[in-house]
C-alpha positions in Angstrom: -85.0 -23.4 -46.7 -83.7 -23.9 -50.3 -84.5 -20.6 -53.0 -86.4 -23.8 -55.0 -88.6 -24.6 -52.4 -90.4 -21.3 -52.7 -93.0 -22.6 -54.7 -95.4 -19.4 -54.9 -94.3 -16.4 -57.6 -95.5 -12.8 -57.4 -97.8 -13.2 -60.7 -99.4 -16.5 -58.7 -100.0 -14.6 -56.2 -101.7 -11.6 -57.6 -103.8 -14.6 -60.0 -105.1 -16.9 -57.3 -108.5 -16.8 -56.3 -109.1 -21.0 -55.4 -109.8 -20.9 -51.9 -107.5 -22.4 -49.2 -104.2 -22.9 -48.1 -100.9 -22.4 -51.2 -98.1 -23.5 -49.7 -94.8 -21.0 -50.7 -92.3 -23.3 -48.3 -91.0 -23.0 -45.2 -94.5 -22.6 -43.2 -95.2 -19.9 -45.7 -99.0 -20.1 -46.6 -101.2 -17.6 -49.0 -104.6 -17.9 -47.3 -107.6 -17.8 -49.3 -111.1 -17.3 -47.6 -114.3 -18.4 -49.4 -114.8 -14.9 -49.6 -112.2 -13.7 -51.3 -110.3 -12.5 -48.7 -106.6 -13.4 -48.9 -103.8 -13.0 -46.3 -100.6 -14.5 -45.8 -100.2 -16.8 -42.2 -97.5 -19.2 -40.7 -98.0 -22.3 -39.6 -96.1 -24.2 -36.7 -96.0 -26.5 -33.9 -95.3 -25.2 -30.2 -95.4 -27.6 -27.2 -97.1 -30.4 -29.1 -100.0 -27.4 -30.7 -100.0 -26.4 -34.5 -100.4 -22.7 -34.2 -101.4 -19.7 -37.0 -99.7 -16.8 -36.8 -101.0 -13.7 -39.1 -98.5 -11.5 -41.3 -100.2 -9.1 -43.5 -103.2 -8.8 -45.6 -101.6 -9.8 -49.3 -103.0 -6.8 -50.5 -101.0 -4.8 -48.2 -97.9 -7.4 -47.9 -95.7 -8.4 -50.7 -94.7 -11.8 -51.3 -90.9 -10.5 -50.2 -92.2 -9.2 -47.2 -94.4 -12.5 -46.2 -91.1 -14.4 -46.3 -88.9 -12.1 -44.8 -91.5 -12.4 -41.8 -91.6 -16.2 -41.9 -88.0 -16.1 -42.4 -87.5 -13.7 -38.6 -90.7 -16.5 -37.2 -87.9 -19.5 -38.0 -85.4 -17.8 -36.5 -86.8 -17.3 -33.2 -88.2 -21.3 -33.2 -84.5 -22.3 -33.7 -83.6 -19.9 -30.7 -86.7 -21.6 -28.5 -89.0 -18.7 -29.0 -92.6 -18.6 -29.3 -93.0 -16.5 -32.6 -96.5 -15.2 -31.4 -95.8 -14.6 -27.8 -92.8 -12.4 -28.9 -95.1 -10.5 -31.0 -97.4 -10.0 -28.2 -94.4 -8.7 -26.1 -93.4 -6.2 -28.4 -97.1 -4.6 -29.4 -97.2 -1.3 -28.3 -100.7 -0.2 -27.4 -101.6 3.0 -29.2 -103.0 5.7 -27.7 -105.4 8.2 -28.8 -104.5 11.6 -29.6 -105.8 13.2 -26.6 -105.0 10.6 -24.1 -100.9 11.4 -25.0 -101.4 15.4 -25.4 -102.5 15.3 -21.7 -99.5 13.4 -20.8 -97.2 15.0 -22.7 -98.2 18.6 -20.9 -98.3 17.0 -17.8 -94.4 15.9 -18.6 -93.7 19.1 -19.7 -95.3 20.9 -16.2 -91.3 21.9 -15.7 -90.7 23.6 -19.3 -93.6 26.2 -18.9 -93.1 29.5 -18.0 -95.9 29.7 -15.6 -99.0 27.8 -14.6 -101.4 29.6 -16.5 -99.0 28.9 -19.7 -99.2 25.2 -19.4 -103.1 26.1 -18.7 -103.1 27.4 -22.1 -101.4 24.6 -24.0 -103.8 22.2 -22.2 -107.2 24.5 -23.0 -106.3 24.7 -26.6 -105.4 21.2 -27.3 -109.0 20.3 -24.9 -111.0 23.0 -26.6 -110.1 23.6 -30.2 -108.3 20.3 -30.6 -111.4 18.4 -29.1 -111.9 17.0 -33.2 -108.5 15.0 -33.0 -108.9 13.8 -29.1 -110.8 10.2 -30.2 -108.3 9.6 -33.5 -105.6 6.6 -32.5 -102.8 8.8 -32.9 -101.3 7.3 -35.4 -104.3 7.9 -37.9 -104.0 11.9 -37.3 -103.7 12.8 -40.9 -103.4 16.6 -42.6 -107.4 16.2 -43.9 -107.9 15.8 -39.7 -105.6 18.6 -38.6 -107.0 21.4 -41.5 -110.2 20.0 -40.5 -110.2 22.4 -37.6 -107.5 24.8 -38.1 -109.3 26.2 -41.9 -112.2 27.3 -38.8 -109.8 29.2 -37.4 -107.8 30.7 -39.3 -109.9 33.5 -40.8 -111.2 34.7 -37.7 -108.7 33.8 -35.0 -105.4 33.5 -36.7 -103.3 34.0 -33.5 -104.7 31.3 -31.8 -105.2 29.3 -34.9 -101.2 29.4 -35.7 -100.6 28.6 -31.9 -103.1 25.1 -32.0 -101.0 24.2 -35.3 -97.7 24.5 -33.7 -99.0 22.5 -30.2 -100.4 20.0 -32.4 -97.4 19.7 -34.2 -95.5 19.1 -31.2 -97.3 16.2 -30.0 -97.3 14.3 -33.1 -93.5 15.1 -32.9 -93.0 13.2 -29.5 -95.3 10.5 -30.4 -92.7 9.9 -33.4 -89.8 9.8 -31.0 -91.6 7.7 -29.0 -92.5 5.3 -32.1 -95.9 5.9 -32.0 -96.2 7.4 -35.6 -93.8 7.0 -38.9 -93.4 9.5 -41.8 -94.3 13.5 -41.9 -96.3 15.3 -39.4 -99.6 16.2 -41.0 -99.3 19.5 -38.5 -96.1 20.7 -40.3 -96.0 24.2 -41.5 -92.7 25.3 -43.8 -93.4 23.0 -47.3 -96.7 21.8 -46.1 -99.6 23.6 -44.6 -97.9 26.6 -45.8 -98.9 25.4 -49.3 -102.6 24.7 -48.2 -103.3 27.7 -45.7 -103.2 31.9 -46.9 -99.8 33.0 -45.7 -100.7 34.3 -41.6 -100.4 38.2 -41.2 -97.1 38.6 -39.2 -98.8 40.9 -36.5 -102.1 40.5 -36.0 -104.1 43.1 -33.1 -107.1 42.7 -33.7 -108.2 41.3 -30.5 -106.6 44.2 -28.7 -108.3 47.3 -29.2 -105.5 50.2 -29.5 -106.0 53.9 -29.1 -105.2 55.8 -32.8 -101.6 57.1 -32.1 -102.7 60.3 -32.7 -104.9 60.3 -29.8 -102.5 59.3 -27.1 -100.7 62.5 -26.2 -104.0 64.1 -25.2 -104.7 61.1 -23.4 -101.0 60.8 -21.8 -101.8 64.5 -20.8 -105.3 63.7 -19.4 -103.3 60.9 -17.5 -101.0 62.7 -15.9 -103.3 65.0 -14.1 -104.4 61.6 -12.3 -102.7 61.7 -8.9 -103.0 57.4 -8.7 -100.7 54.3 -8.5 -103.0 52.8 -11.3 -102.1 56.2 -13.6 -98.5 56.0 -12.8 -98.2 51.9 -13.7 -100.1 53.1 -17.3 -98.1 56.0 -18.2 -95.2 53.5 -17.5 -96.8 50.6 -19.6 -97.1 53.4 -22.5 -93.9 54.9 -22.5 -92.1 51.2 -22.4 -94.1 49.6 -24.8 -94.5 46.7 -22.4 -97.5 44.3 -21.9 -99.6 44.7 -18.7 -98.3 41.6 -16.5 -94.5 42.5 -17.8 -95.2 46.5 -15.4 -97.3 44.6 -12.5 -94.6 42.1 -11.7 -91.4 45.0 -12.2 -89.6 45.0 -9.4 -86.4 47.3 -8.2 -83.8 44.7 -8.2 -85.0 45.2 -12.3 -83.9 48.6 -12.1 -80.7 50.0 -13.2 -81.2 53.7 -12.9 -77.8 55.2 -13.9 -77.7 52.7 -16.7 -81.4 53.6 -17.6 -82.4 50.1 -18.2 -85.0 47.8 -17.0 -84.1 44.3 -17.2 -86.9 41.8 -17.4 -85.8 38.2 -17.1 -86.7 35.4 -19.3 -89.2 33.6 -16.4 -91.4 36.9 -16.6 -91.2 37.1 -20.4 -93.7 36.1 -23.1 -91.3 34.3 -25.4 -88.7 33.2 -22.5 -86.2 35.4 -23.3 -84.6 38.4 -20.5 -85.2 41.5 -22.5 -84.1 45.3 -22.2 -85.9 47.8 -21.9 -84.1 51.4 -21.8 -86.0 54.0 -19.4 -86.3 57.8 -20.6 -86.6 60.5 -18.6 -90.1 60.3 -17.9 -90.3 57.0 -17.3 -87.5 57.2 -14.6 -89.6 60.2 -12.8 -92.3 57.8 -12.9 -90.0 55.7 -10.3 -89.0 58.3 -9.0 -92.7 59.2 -8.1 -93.5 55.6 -7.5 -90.7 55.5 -4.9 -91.9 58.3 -2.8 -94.9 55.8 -1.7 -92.9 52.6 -1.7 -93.7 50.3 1.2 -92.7 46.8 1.5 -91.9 44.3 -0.9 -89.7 44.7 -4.2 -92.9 45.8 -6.6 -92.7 49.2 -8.4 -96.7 49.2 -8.5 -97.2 47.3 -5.0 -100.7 46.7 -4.1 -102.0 47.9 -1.2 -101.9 44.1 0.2 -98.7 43.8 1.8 -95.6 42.0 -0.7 -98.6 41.9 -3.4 -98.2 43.4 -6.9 -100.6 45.6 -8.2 -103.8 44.7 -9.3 -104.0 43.2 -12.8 -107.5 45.2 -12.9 -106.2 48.7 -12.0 -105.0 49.8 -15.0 -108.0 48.3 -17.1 -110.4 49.5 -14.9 -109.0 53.1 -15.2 -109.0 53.4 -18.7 -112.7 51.8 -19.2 -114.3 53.4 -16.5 -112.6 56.4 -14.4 -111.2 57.5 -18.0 -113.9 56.8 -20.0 -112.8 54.8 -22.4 -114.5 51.2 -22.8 -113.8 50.2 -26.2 -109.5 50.2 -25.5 -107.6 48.0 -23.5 -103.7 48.6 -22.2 -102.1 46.2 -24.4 -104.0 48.0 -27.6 -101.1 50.8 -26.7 -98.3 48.4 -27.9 -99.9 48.6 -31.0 -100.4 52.7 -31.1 -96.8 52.5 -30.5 -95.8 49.9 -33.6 -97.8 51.7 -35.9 -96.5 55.4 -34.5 -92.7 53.9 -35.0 -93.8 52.7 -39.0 -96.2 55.4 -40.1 -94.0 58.5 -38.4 -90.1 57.5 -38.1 -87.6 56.3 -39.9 -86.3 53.6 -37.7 -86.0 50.3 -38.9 -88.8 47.5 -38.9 -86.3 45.0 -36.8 -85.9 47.9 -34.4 -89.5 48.8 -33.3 -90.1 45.0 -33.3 -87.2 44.1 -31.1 -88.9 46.9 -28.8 -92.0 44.9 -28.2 -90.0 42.2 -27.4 -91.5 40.1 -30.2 -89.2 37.4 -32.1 -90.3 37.2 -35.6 -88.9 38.0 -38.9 -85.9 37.4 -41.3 -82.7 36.9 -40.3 -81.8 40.6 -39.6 -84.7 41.2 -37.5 -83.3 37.9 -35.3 -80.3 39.5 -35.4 -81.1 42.5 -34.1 -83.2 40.5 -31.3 -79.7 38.3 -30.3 -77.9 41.7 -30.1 -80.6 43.5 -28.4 -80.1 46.5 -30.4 -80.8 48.9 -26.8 -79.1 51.9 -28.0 -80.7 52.1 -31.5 -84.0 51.2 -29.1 -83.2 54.0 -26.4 -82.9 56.7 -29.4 -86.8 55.1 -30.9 -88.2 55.2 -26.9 -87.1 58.3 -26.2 -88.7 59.5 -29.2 -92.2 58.0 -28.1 -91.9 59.6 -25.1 -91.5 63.3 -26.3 -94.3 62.8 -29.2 -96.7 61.5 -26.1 -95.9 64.0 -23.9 -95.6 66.8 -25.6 -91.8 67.1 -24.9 -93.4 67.7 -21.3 -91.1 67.6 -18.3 -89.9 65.2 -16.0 -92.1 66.3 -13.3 -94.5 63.9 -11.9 -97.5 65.0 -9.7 -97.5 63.1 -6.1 -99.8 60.2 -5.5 -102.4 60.4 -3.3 -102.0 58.4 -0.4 -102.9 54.6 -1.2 -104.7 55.6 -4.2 -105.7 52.9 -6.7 -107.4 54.4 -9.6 
């Protein structure tokens, strides 16, 4: 229809308040209630019916907008299309927040590391997420997401930071999927960043850790132990690796006239193979380890036949046969980071890319990509002579079958 048969201006628009029907042209109506209320609608005929269809609340649709909708509504009469039955067709029932998290983890089941990491993803966003689970997920708005991670983030950073970034993620596919438009109220670089205190870079709080000072007498006290569960520790300590990364070693790992331990990415925290160069002592450890090796491909094996070690063992020998309640095992990755700042020289990036951890500028990254192993080997063989004493290789013999 004709630009003069708009009859409706934005001023009239904004000035109307007679009840009724106004009449812009081309089925076009501004629909006043006796209320007050005011929307825009289009009127038509369809198999013999006149029939209302709804655009937009005229306080939220602009008089450009209603007719660019009537104008798509006349365009699909002339093609022999029910304008309202098309609409229908293309609504997309929205779901709630929790409803898509729990299908989006179920659709990711093949990404995961492991079991117990999808497990994780799914407890958090059940548990600590529970406030979002009801919201349409369209409505998630930053108020809603600090809502539950300012809680947090005193008191349990770590896990705090890792809700944020699974949250984030969802609202990320239910974009792609056209389930949300603009930013993602979960984002942190130039927007939560600005709202939450900057997060510590290493937090170990949650793992108690042994002074660094402390662990030679300990590593001594250790070694006197004649016990699978003391080797696998001793082994854990001088590699600076985490408890699950030692129980589920297994020979085909080993290069021992490389001196290397190569852990792939499927066993690995962050997904990613990494290096770890053996000392002396640790390789007499093996060595040790070998003397009793049965079958299977563990270097700790359980006694259970093609079992690994107990995740127990090495926790119950430091809490109870040792004495020592208040530590755990992984608290000795931490003795070890703050040994390599507060009594060497080597380089941040370098001590970092020993734990295996990918954080950091740019150098530290790069030193991750390239591994770094002999600038590692020279910092690992270091830990090993300050917690031994610059002891031997020598390794007293297990006992037979001994656990702890």
């Amino acid at each position: 229809m004709g630009r003069e048969t708009k009859r409706l201006t934005a001023r009239t628009v904004a000035t109307l308040t007679t009840p009724g029907r106004h009449a812009d042209g081309g089925n076009l109506y501004l629909s006043i209630s006796p209320n007050g209320g005011r929307r825009w609608i289009f009127l038509y005929r369809w198999a013999g019916k006149q029939l209302e269809m709804g655009l937009g609340s005229a306080r939220d649709v602009s008089l450009a907008r209603a007719r660019e909708l009537a104008d798509v509504a006349r365009a699909q009469l002339a093609e022999g299309i029910n304008p309202l039955e098309a609409r229908r067709a293309e609504q997309v029932v929205i779901p709630t927040f929790g409803a898509f998290a729990d299908e989006l983890v179920e659709t990711l089941r093949t990404g995961f590391k492991n079991e117990k990491h999808r497990w994780q993803w799914k407890h958090t966003l059940e548990v600590y997420g529970a406030p979002l689970r009801a919201l349409q997920i369209d409505k998630v708005t930053t108020e809603d997401v600090l809502g539950i991670l300012q809680p947090l983030w005193q008191t349990k950073q770590e896990t705090a930071s890792r809700l944020r970034g699974r949250i984030e993620r969802v609202l990320d596919a239910a974009k792609a999927k056209g389930l949300r438009t603009g930013e993602n109220p979960a984002r942190w670089r130039g927007h939560l960043d600005a709202l939450l205190p900057k997060r510590q870079k290493l937090q170990r709080g949650h793992h108690a850790a042994m002074p660094y000072s402390d662990v030679p007498a300990f590593v001594a006290e250790l070694q006197q132990r004649r016990a699978t569960a003391a080797l696998a520790l001793e082994f854990a300590i001088l590699t600076a690796a985490r408890t699950a990364e030692v129980l589920g070693a297994t020979w085909r790992e080993i290069d021992r006239e490389a001196k290397v331990w190569t852990i792939p990415a499927a066993r690995m925290k962050m997904g990613k193979e990494h290096r770890v160069p053996l000392t002396d002592r640790a390789l007499a450890i093996l060595a040790a380890a070998e003397e009793e090796r049965g079958e299977g491909d563990y270097l700790f094996p359980s006694p259970r036949k093609g079992k690994p070690f107990s995740d127990m063992a090495m926790a119950m020998l430091l809490k109870i046969r040792m004495k020592r309640p208040n530590l755990t095992v992984h608290g000795f990755r931490s003795s070890f980071r703050d040994w390599a700042g507060e009594e060497t020289s080597f380089p941040r990036e370098v001590a970092e890319a020993a734990l295996a951890h990918i954080v950091g500028d740019a150098t530290e990254r790069a030193y991750r990509r390239a591994d770094a192993l002999e600038k590692r080997r020279k910092l690992m063989e270091a830990w090993a002579k300050y917690v031994t004493g610059g002891a031997g290789a020598k390794v007293v013999p297990l006992r037979p079958q001994a656990q702890g």
